[in-house]
VOPAGU-2260 file (C-alpha; in pm, 1 decimal, decimal comma):
REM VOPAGU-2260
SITE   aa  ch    i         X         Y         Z
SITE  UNK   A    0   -1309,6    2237,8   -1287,8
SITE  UNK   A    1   -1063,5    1985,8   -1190,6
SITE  UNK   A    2    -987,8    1898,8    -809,8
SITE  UNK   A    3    -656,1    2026,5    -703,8
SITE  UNK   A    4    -575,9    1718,8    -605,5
SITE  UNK   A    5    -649,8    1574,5    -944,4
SITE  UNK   A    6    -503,0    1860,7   -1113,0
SITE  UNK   A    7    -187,4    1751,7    -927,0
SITE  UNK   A    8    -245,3    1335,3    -985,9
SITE  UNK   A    9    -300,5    1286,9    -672,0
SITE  UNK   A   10    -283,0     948,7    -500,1
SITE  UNK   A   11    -658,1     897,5    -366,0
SITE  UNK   A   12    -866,0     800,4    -500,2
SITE  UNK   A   13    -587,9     600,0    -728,7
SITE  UNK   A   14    -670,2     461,4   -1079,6
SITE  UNK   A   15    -483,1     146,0   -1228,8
SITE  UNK   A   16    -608,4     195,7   -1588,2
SITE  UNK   A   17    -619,5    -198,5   -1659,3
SITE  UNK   A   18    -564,5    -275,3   -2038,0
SITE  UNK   A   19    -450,9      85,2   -2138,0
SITE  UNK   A   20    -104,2      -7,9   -2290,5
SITE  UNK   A   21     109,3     231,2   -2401,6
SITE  UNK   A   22     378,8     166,8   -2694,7
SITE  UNK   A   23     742,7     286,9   -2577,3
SITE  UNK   A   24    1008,9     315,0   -2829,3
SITE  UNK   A   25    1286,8     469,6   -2802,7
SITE  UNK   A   26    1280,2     839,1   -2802,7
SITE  UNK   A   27    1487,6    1144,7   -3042,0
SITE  UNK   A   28    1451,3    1380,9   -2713,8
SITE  UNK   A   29    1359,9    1777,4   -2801,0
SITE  UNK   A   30    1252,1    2059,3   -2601,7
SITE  UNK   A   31     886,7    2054,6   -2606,9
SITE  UNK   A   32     841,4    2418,1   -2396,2
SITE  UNK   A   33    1023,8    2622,8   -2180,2
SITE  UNK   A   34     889,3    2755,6   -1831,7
SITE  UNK   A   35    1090,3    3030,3   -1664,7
SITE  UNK   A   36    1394,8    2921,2   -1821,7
SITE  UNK   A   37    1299,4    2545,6   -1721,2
SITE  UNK   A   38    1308,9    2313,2   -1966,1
SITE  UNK   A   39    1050,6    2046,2   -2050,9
SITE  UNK   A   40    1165,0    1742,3   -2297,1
SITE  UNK   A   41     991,1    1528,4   -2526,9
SITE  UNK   A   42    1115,4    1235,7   -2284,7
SITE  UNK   A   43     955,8    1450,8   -2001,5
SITE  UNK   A   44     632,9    1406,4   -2167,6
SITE  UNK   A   45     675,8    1012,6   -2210,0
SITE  UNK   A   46     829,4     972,5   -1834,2
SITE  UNK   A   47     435,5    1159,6   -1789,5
SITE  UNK   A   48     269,6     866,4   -1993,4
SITE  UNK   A   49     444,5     608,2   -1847,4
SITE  UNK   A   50     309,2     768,0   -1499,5
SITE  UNK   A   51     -22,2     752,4   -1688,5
SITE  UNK   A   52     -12,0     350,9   -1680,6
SITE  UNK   A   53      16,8     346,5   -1337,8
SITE  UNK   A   54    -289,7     565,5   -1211,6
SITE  UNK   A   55     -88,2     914,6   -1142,7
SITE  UNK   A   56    -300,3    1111,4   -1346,3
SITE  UNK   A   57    -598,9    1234,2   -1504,7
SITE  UNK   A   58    -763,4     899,7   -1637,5
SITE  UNK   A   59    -911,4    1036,3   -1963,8
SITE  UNK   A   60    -628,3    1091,4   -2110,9
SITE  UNK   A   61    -576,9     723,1   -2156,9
SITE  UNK   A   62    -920,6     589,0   -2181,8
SITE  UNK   A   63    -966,8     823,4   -2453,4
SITE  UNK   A   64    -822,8     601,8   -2721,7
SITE  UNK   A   65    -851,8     734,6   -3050,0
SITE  UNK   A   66    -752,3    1103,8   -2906,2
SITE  UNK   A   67    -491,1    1147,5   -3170,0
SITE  UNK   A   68    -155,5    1148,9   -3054,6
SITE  UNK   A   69     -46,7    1546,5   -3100,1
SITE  UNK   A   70    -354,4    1624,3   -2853,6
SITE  UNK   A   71    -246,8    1355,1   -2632,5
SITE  UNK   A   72     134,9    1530,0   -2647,5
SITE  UNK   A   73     -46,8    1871,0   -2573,7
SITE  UNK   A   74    -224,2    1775,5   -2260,3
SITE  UNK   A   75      95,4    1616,2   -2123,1
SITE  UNK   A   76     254,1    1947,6   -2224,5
SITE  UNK   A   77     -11,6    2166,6   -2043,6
SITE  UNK   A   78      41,1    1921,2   -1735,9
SITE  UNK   A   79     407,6    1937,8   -1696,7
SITE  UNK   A   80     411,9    2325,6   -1758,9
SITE  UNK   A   81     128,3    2360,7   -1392,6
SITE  UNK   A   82     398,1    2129,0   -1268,5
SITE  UNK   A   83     648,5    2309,8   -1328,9
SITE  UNK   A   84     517,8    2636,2   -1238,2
SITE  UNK   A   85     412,3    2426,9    -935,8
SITE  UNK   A   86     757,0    2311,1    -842,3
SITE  UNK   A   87     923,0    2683,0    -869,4
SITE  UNK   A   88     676,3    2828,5    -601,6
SITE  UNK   A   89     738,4    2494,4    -347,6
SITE  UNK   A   90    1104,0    2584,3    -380,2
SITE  UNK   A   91     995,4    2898,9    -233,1
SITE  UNK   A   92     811,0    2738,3      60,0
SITE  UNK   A   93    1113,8    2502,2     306,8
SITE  UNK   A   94     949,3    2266,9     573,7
SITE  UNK   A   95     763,3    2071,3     316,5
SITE  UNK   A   96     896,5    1771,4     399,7
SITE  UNK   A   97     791,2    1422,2     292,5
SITE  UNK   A   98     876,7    1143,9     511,2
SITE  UNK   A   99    1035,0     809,9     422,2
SITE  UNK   A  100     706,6     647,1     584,4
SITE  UNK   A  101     453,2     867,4     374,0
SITE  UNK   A  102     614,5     751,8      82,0
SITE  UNK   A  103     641,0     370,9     167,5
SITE  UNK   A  104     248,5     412,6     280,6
SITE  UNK   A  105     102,7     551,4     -24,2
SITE  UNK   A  106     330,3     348,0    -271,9
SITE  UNK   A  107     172,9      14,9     -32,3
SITE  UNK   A  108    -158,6     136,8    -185,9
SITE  UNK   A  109     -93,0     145,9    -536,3
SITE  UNK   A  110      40,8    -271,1    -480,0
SITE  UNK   A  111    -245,3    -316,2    -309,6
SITE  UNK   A  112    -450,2    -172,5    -570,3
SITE  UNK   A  113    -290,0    -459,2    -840,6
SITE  UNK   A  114    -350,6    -716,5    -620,1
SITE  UNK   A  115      -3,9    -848,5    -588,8
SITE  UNK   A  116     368,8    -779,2    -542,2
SITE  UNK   A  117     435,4    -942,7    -888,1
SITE  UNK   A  118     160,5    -758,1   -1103,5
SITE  UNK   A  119     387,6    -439,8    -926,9
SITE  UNK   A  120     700,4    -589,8   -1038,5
SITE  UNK   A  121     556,1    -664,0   -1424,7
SITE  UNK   A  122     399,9    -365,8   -1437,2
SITE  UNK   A  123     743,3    -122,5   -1344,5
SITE  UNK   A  124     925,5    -355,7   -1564,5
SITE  UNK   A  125     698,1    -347,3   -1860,5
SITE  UNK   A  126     726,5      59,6   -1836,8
SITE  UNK   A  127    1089,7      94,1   -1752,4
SITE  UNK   A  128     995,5     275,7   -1450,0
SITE  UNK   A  129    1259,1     206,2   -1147,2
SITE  UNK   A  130    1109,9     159,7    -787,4
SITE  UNK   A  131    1277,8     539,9    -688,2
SITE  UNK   A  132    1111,5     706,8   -1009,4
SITE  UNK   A  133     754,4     632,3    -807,7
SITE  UNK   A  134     920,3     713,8    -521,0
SITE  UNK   A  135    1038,8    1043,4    -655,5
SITE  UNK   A  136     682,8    1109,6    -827,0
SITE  UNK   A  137     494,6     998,0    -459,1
SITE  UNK   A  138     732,0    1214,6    -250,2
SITE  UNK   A  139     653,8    1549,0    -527,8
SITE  UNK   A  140     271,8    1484,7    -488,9
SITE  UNK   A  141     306,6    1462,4    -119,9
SITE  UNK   A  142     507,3    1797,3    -100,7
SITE  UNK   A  143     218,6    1982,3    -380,3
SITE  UNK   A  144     -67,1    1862,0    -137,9
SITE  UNK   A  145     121,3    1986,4     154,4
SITE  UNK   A  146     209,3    2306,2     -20,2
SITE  UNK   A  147    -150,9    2357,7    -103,4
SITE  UNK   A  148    -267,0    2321,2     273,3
SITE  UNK   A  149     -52,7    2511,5     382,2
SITE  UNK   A  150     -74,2    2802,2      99,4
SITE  UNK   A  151    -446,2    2817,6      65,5
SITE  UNK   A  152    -621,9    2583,3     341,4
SITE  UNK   A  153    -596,3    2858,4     620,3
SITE  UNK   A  154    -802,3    3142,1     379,1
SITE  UNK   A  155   -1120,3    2911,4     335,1
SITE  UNK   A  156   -1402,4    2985,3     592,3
SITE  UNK   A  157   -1718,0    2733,6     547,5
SITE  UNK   A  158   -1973,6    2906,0     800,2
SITE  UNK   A  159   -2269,9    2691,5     946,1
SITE  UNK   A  160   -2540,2    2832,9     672,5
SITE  UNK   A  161   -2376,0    2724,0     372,4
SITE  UNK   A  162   -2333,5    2362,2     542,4
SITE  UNK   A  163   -2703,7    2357,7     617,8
SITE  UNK   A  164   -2782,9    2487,0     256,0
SITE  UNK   A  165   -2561,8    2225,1      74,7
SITE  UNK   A  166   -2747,7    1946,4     288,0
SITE  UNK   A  167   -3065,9    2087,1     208,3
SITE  UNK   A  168   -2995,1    2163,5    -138,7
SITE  UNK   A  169   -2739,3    1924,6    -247,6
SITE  UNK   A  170   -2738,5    1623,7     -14,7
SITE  UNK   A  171   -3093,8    1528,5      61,5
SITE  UNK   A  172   -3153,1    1575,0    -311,0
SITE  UNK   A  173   -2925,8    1343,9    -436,5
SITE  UNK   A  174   -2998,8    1081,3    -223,8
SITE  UNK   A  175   -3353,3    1173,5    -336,3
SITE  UNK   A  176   -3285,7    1125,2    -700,2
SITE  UNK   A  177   -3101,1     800,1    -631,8
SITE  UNK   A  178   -3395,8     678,7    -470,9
SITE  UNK   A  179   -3208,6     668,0     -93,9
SITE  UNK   A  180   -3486,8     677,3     158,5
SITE  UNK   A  181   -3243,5     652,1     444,1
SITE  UNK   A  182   -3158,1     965,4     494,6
SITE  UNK   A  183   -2896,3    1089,5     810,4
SITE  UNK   A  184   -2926,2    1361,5    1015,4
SITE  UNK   A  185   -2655,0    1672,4     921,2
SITE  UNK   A  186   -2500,7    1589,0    1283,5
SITE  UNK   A  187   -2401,4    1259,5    1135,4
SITE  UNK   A  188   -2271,1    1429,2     774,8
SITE  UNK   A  189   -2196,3    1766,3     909,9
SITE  UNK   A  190   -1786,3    1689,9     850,9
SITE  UNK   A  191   -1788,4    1547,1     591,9
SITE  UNK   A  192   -1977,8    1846,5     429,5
SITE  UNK   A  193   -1738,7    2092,3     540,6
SITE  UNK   A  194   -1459,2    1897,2     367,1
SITE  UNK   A  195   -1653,4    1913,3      40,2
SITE  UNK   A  196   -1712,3    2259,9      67,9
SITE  UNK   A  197   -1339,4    2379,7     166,1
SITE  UNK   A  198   -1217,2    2152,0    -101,9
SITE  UNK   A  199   -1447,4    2322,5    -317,8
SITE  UNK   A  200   -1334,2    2653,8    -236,2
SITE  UNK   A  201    -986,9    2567,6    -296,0
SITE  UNK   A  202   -1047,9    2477,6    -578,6
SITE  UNK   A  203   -1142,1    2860,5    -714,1
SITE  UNK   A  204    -846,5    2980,3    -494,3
SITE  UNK   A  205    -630,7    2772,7    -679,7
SITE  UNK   A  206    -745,9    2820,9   -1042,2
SITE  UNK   A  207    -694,7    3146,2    -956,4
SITE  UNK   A  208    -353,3    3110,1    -865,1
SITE  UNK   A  209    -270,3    2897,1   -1140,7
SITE  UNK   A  210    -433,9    3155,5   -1403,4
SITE  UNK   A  211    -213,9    3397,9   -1238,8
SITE  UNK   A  212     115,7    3264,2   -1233,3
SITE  UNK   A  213      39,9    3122,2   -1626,3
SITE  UNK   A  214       4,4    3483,4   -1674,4
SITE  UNK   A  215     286,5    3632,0   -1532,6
SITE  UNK   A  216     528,8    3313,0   -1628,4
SITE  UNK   A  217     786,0    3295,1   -1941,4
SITE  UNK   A  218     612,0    3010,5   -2122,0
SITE  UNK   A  219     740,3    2891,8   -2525,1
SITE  UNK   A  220     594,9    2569,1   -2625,6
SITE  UNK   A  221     702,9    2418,8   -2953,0
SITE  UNK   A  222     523,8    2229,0   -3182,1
């Protein structure tokens, strides 16, 4: 099961797919599906590739290189239609609001991430991607993970017993089976357990919710 924040290309942990080049022609734009009377283009679907390059997705969709190119088109399809379905219940939700200096911060860590300003420059260039198209995409991410907190972070409970049976069961044994004799006390790993078990449980509660609004959505996709 994906992460929610991988379902929804999240920024950490970010993934310049080095070598991965994508060919971009020039497109003969057509409605590729239709969400609750939303439309979602052919040049959607490339815009979602280009995004692809840069680390804003799910990476196996590019390293898988000889995926042919109508199941490549697909997944981009099924992406943009959670998006989209996504988007229509954040409109429902004001006071998400992205700041100019959350932007700025997590667009300073995909630079970072190439090593230099100009490998950032090349690399928008080479995709015909404009500096306020990632600024756009960042500020949308920022607003899903904040929607997500605040739709489904205050209905997880992690109690003390499931922490102390994931460090038994789950912690101490992997560092066992990576041959870790250094092993710290749950004190010292306690948080960082309870993160991994909320995120986990979000996870269901928002499969859940995604199954649910794919089912009761107005979805046409066209081949």
């Amino acid at each position: 099961m994906l992460s929610y924040r991988h379902r929804l290309s999240f920024l950490v942990p970010l993934m310049i797919m080095a070598g991965a080049q994508f060919e971009f022609t020039e497109i003969i734009d057509r409605v590729v599906a239709v969400v609750n009377h939303q439309i979602i283009t052919l040049s959607d679907l490339e815009q979602e590739r280009k995004f692809l390059e840069i680390g804003f997705s799910e990476p196996e969709i590019v390293r898988d290189r000889p995926k042919k190119e109508k199941q490549i088109q697909f997944e981009l399809t099924e992406k943009l239609i959670e998006q989209n379905l996504i988007r229509q219940q954040i409109q429902e939700f004001p006071g998400l609001d992205v700041s100019a200096e959350e932007i700025e911060s997590q667009i300073i860590s995909i630079r970072q991430r190439l090593g230099s300003t100009e490998k950032w420059e090349q690399l928008l260039k080479g995709l015909h991607i404009t500096l306020e198209d990632v600024k756009t995409r960042v500020k949308w991410q920022l607003q899903a993970m904040k929607f997500f907190d605040y739709r489904f972070r205050q209905f997880v409970v992690v109690d003390q017993r499931e922490i102390e049976e994931y460090y038994r069961d789950e912690f101490l044994a992997e560092l066992r089976r990576k041959g870790i004799k250094d092993r710290p006390p749950l004190p010292e790993v306690e948080e960082k357990i309870r993160e991994i078990l909320i995120e986990d449980k979000l996870n269901v509660l928002i499969e859940d919710w995604m199954k649910s609004l794919r089912d009761s959505a107005a979805i046409e996709i066209f081949n």
